[in-house]
N, C-alpha and C positions, 0 to 999 in steps of 0.2 A: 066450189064454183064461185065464181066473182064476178060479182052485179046480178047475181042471179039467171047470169046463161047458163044453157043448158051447156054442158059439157060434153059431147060424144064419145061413149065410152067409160066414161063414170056413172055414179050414183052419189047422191049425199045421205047419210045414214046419221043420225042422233046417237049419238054413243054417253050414255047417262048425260051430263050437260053439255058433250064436245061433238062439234058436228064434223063428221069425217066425209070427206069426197075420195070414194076410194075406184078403182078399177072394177067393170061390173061383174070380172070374174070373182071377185072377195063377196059373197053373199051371208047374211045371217048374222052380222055382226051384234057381240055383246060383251060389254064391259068385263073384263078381268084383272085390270089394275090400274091403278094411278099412282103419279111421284110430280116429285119436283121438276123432272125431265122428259115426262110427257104423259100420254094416257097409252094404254094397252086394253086392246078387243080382241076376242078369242071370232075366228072369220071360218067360213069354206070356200076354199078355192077349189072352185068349178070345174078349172084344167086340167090341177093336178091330182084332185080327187080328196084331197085332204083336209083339216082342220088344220088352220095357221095362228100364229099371234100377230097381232098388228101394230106397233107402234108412232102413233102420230107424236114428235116430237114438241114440247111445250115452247112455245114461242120462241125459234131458233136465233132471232133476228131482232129479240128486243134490248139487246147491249152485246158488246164485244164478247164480256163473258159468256155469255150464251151461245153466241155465236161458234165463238173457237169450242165450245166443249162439244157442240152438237158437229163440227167436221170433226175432232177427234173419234166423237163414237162411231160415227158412220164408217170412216178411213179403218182404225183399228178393225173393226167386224170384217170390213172388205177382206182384211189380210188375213186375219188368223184361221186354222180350218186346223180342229181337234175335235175328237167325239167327246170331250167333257165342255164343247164352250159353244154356246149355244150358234144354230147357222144364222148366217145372213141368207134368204132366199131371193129376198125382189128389195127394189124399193125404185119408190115412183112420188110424184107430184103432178095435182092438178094443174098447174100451173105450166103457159106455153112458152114465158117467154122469163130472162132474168129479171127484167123489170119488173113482172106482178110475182115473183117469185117468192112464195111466205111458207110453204107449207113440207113438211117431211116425213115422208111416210116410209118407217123398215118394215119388212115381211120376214119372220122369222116361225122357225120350228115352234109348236106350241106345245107346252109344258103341262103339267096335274095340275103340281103346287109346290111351294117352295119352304125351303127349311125352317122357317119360321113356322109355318103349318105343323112340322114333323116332330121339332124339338123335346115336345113334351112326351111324344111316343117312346114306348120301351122299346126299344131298338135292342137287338141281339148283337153280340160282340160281332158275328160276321156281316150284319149289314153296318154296324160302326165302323167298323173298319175299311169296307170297300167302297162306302159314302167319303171316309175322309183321304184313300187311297185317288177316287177319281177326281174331288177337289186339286188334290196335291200337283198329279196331272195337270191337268189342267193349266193352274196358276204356273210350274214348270214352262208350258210351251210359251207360256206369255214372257217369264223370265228371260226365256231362250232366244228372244227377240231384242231383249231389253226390255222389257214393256212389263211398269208397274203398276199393276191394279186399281192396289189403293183406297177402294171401299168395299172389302170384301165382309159381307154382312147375308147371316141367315134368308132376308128375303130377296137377296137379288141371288138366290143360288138355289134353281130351280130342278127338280125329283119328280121321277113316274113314282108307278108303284112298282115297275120292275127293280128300284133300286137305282136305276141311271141316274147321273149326276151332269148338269150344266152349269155353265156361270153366265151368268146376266150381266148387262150394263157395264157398257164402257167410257162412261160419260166422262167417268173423272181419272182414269187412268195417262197414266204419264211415262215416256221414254225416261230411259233410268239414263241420265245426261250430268256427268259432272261439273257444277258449276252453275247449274242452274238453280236458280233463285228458289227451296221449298216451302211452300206454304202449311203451316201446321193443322189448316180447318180443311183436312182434304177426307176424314174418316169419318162416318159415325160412328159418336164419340163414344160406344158401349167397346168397339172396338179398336179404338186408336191406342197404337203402342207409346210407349213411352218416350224414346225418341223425337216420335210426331207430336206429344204433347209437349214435350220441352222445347222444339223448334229447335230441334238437331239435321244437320244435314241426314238422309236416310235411303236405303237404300231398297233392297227387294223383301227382305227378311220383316218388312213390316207386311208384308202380306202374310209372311209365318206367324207373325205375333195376330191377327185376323182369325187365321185358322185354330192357333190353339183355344182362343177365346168362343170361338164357335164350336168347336168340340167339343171344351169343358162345358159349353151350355147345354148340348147334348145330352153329355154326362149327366150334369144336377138336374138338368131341367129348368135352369132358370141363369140369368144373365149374372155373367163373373162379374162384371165393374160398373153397378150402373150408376155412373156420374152423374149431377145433377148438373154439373157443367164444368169445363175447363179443367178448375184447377179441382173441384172433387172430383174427377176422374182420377186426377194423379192421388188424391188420398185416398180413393177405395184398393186402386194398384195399391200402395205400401204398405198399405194398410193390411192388404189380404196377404201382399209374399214377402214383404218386410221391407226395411228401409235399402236403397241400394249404394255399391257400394264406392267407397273414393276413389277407384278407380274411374268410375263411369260419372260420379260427380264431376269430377276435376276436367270433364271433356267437355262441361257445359260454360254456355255463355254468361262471365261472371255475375249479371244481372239474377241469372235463373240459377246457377249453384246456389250463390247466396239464400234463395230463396227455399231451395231446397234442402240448405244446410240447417235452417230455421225450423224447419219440420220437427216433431216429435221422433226421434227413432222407436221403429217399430220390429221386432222379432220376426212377424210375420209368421203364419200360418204352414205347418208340413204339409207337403200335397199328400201323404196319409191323412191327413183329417181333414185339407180341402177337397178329396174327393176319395171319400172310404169307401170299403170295400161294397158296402150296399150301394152305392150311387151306382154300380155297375151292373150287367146283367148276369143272376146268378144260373149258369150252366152246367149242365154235367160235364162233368171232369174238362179239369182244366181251366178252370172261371178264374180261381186265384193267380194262375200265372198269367192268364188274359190283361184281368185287372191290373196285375202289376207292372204291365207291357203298356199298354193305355197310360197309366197315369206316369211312365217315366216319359213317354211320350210331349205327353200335357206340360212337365215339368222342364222339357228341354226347349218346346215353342213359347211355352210364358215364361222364358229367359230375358229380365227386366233390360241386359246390357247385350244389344244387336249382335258386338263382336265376340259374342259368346254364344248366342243364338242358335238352333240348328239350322244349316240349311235345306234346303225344297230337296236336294238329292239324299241328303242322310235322312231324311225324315222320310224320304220311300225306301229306303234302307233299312228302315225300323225295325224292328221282329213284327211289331203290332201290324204293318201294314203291307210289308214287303212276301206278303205270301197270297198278296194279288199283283205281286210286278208281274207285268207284258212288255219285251224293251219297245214293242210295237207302237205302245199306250205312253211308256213313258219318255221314248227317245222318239217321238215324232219329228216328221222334217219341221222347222221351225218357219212362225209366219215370213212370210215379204218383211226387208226392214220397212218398218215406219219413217218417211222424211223428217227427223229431227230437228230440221231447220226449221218447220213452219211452228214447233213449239216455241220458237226463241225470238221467233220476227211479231211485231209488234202492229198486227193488219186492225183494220180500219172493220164497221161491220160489214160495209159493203163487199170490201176486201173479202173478208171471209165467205160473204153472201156466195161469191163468185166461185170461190174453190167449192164450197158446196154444190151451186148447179153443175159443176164438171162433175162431180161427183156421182150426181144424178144422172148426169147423162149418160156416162159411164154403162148405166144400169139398161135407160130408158132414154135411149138417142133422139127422142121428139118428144121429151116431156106433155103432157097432156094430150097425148093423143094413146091410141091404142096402137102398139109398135110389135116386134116381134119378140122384145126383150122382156115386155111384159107381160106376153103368153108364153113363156117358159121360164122354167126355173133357172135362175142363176148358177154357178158356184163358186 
């Protein structure tokens, strides 16, 4: 609320230090996450009978870059609809008019907890497998769109305890657009492929490089490359699969081959002893061939050179994973395209401010008020 009216039809709620004005169907709210991209409260909606997540977006409108990431996320979630990628249900603002317009709030499906939570658990070959099958999914329908990811990371990749799998956060996800400018600080850097560390043009397959890195942590239990920054990221990579080779040097920008030709050559480690047989879970009958499905697996998405890589469809193909294909699951109709153009135009915040309350309206055709958009669910 702003100036301290009352708002009809809202409430403002204290959510650990962030004060959320939300719909007064969202009752009971309590902190269940924070990032750099906003806060998340675990809500009951009234209507629908359910426990929701709520997302108030971090300061949407405090520079361009904020701005344009927070209408990517919103725009991306409107589109996409997989059962591995978590839903858009509502979203609404206190706010009546574009001028007092500051605040963003998504309503989505609410989650246990997220792979970071899980990592350490012993997972049994068949819940590793159909965890990294609905991932695979998933990141697939994005692909299918064109739409790369981009920080696919243990906690924004949220798990029941049935085993279901979603993907969180589309903040920083980007149209896979030839020619457009990439930026290399687009991953948490436990997970940035090589590629995105050398500031190589990059394509989808760094999501696969994402994925093996998160599996393999599965596996050990504990994070493949953790860089202390930048360029020890790229030494713990060589370091652990060896140095790479002149093929994929020679594709670098002479500043950065050079730099990488300077390196030590490194052997690198077999994926038999980066991930032996005990990292795995020992089952009756049949564990050894599991494992050794898994780890060729592991061996084909931490492929240091993209064009070598496996793809998102050969890696559901896999022996390890491919005896949970559904073409239902994995050949889903693919989202709405995304307008590629407004990644490439260079708006102003106001600019964006604007596409955003369309956006909103979209949802909730008289922002701050109580409409009929926002006593029903979405799809």
């Amino acid at each position: 609320m702003n100036g301290g009216e009352k708002n009809e039809g809202f409430h403002t709620v204290e959510v650990g230090e962030t004060a959320f004005t939300v719909l007064d169907r969202y009752q009971n709210l309590r902190q269940v996450g924070t990032g750099a991209q906003g806060v998340v409260a675990a809500a009951y909606d009234t209507k629908l009978k359910q426990n929701v997540a709520i997302k108030k977006l971090s300061r949407p409108f405090q520079n361009v870059t904020h701005a344009k990431r927070a209408y990517r996320e919103l725009r991306l979630m409107s589109l996409v609809n997989h059962k591995n990628i978590i839903r858009l249900m509502n979203v609404f603002t206190s706010q009546k008019t574009l001028e007092d317009f500051q605040d963003v709030y998504m309503v989505m499906e609410l989650m246990e907890a997220n792979l970071s939570q899980v990592v350490n658990l012993e997972l049994d070959h068949e819940r590793l497998s159909y965890l990294l099958y609905q991932l695979l999914c998933g990141v697939r329908h994005l692909h299918a769109a064109g739409i790369i990811h981009r920080d696919l990371k243990p906690s924004n990749i949220a798990v029941k305890s049935d085993c279901s799998l979603k993907i969180l956060d589309f903040g920083l996800a980007r149209t896979a657009n030839q020619g457009f400018l990439m930026t290399p600080y687009v991953v948490t850097r436990y997970y940035r492929s090589p590629e995105v560390i050398l500031g190589m043009s990059y394509s989808g397959t760094v999501d696969i490089w994402s994925i093996g890195c998160i599996f393999g942590e599965m596996v050990r239990g504990q994070v493949l490359f953790p860089g202390s920054d930048h360029i020890d990221q790229w030494n713990k990579i060589i370091e652990t699969l060896g140095s790479p080779t002149p093929e994929f040097v020679n594709r670098l920008q002479p500043a950065v081959s050079n730099y990488v030709r300077t390196r030590p050559h490194y052997r690198g480690m077999s994926f038999s002893r980066l991930f032996p047989d005990g990292c795995f879970p020992a089952e009756a009958g049949g564990s050894r061939v599991l494992a050794a499905q898994a780890r060729d697996l592991l061996q084909k998405m931490l492929e240091q050179d993209p064009n070598k890589r496996i793809n998102i469809d050969d890696a559901l193909r896999h022996p390890y994973t491919n005896i949970w294909y559904e073409p239902s699951e994995v050949e889903a109709p693919p989202p709405l395209q995304y307008d590629t153009s407004l990644d490439e135009r260079e708006l102003t915040v106001e600019q964006w401010r604007a596409e955003l309350w369309r956006e909103v309206v979209n949802w909730q055709p008289h922002p701050g008020t109580v409409s009929q958009a926002s006593t029903s669910m979405q799809n």
